[in-house]
MISELO-17721 format. One record per residue (C-alpha): residue number from 1; residue in one letter; x, y, z. Coordinates in steps of 0.05 Angstrom, whole numbers, padded with zeros to 5 digits. Example, Ala and Ser with C-alpha at 12.3 -4.5 7.8 and 13.67 -1.06 7.14 Angstrom:
BEGIN
+------+------+--------+--------+--------+
| pado | lonu |      x |      y |      z |
+------+------+--------+--------+--------+
|    1 |    A |  00246 | -00090 |  00156 |
|    2 |    S |  00273 | -00021 |  00143 |
+------+------+--------+--------+--------+
! end
This chain:
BEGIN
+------+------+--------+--------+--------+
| pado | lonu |      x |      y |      z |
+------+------+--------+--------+--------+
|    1 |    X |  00000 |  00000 |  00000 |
|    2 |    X |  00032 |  00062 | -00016 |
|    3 |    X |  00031 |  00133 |  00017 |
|    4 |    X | -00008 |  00151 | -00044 |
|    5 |    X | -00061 |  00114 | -00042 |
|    6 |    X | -00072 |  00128 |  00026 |
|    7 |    X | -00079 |  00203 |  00021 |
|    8 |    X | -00122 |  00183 | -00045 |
|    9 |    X | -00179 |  00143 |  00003 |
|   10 |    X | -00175 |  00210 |  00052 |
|   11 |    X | -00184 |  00265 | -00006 |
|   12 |    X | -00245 |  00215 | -00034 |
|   13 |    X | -00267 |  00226 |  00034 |
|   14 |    X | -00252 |  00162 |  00076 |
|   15 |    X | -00244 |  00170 |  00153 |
|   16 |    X | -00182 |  00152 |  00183 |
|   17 |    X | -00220 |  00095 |  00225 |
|   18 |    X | -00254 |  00068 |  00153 |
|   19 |    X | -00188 |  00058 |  00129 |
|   20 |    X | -00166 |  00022 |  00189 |
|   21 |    X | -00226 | -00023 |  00197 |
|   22 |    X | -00209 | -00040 |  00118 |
|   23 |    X | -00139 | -00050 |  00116 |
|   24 |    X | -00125 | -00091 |  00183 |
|   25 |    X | -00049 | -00093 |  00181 |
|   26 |    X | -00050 |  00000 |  00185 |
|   27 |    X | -00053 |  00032 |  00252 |
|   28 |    X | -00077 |  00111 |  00259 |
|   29 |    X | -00001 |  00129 |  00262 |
|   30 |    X |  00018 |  00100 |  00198 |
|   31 |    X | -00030 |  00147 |  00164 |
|   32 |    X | -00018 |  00205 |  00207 |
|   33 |    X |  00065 |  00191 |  00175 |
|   34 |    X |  00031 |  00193 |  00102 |
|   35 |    X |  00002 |  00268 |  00117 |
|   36 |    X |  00068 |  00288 |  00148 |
|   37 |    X |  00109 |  00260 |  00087 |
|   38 |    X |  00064 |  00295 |  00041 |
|   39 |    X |  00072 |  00360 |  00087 |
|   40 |    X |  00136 |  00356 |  00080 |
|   41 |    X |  00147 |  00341 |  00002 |
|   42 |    X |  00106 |  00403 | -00007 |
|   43 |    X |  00151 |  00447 |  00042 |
|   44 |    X |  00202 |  00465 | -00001 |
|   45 |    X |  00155 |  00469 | -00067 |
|   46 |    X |  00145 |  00542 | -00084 |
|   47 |    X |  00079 |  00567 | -00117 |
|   48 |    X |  00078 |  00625 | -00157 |
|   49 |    X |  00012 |  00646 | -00183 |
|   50 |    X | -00007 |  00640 | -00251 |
|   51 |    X | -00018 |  00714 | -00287 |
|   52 |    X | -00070 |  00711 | -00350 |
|   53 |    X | -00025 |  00759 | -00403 |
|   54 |    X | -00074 |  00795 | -00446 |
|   55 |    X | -00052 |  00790 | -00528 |
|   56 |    X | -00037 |  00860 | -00548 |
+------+------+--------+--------+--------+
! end
């Protein structure tokens, strides 16, 4: 099972105690380490808004 399919069953809106009662062999801290890898993948990423450039 990988960290993204986790955080895939919690943006479809799964619970964190659906996903346990389905996948037997996951405890609540295992997910709670998928959120904080993805928190910190992001950490470093920076955004820059995206500027519509009217044709002239």
């Amino acid at each position: 099972m990988t960290v993204q399919y986790i955080l895939d069953l919690l943006a479809h809106g799964e619970t964190v105690d659906e996903i346990l009662l389905e996948y037997k062999g996951l405890k609540e801290e295992d997910i709670l380490a998928c959120l904080l890898y993805a928190s910190e993948t992001l950490e470093d990423t920076t955004f820059m808004p995206l500027v519509e450039v009217e044709a002239v």
